[in-house]
N, C-alpha and C positions, 0 to 999 in steps of 0.2 A: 504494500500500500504506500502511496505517498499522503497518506493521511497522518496529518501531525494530530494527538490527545494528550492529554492528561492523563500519566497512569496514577496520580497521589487520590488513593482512596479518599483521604479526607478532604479533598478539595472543594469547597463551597460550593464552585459552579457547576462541577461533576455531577454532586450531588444532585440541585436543583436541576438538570437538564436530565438525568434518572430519573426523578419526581413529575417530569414535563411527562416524559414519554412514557410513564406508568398511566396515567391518569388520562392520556391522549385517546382522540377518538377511536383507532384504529387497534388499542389495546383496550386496557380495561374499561375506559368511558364513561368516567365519571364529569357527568354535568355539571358547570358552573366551578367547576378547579382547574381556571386556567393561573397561567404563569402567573401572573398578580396574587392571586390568592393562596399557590404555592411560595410565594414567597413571604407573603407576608407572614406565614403559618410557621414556616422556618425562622422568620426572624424571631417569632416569639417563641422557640421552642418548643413546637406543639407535633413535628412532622420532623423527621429526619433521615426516615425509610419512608419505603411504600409499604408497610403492615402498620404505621402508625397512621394512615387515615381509618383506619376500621377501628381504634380506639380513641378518636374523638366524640366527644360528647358535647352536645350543645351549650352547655356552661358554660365551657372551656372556648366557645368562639363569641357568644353573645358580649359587645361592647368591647371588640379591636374593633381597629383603625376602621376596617370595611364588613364588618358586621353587625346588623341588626336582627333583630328577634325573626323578623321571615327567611333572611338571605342564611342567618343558622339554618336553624328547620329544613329549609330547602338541601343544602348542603348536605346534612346528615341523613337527608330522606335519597337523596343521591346517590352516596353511600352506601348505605342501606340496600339500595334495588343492586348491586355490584358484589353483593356478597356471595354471589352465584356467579361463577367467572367460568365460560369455555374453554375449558386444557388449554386449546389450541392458544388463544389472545391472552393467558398467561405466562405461557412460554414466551412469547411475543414481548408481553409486556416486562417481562423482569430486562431486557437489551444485552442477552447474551450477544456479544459480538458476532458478528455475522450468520443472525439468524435474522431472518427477515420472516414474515407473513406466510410465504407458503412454505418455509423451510418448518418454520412453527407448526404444521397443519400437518407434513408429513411426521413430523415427531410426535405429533399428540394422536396420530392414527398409530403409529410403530409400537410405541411404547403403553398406552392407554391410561397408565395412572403417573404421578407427579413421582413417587417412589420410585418406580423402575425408571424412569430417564433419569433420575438420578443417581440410579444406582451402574447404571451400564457404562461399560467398558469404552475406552477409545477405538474398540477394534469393533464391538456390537454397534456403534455408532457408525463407524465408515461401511455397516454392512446395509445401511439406509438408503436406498434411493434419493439422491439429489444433496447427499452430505460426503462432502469428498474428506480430505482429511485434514485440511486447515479448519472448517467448519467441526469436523468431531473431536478436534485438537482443544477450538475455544470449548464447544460444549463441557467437554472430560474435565477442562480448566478450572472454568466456571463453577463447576457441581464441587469440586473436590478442595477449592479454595474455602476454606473456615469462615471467612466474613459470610461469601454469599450464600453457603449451607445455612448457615445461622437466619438468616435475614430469609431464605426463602421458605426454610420451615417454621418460623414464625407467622410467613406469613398465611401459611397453609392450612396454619391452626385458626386463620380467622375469617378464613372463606370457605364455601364449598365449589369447589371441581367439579365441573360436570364436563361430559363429553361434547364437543361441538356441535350446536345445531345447522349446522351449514354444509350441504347437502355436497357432498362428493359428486361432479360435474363430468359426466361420464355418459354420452346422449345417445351410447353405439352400443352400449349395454344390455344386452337382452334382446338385442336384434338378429333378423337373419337376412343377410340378401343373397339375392341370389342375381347373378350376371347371365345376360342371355345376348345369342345375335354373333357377330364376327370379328375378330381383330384383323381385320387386314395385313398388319404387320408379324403377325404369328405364327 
């Protein structure tokens, strides 16, 4: 890659740009916690993972800077409906490095619970359709580094998993044709 990061775990901006794409449409999708709001939630020490929005409590945001008694409630009720998360846009959401969206989708079909892909090998991983071996290299990484075990079976403990609703796209499936007539060139 000629991609420059940040590898300092505790880097503030790491963090909150982690925080961004947890919460982003495309992962978990939680309403109304955009950047603004992650941030402000961080400055008050209230968020410092993604398992600490599922232990906020309305108290705890009712009267900062950009909260009121609905924009809480709302918040929390957003929350709330996200405690049900698709394998698939968990995988997605935690930003293991080069997993994107459907690499996410093949792993949450391969593996089917959060324990076995984290428990599988770098070599059970390259044995995945569309995970070569830089990809099963970051996965193995990821899983087996201490911070982010910690941090994703925390977070594990405060959602429920379920399997993807999003219908495997496959339009040739159960068909039969049948070719009739001449190829000229045959």
């Amino acid at each position: 890659d000629a991609i420059h990061y940040c590898t300092n775990r505790t880097c503030p901006a790491r963090q909150r740009e982690h925080l961004y794409h947890f919460v982003s449409r495309r992962a978990v999708d939680i309403d109304g916690c955009g950047p603004s709001t992650i941030d402000m939630l961080v400055e008050e020490n209230l968020v410092h993972e993604s398992a600490d929005f599922y232990a906020l409590k309305k108290e705890q945001l009712v009267g900062l800077p950009l909260f009121a008694e609905k924009k809480a409630d709302n918040l929390i009720a957003a929350i709330h409906e996200r405690r049900q998360i698709p394998f698939d846009r968990l995988i997605f959401a935690l930003g293991i490095r080069h997993v994107g969206e459907e690499t996410a989708r093949t792993l949450a079909r391969q593996f089917q619970t959060l324990a076995a892909l984290m428990q599988a090998s770098e070599t059970e991983l390259r044995g995945v359709a569309d995970v070569g071996d830089v990809v099963a290299t970051s996965i193995a990484n990821f899983f087996t580094d201490k911070h982010h075990r910690q941090s994703v079976e925390r977070l594990a403990r405060q959602v429920k998993i379920v399997q993807s609703e999003r219908p495997v796209a496959n339009i040739l499936q159960g068909k039969t044709f049948v070719v009739t007539g001449v190829l000229e060139s045959m």
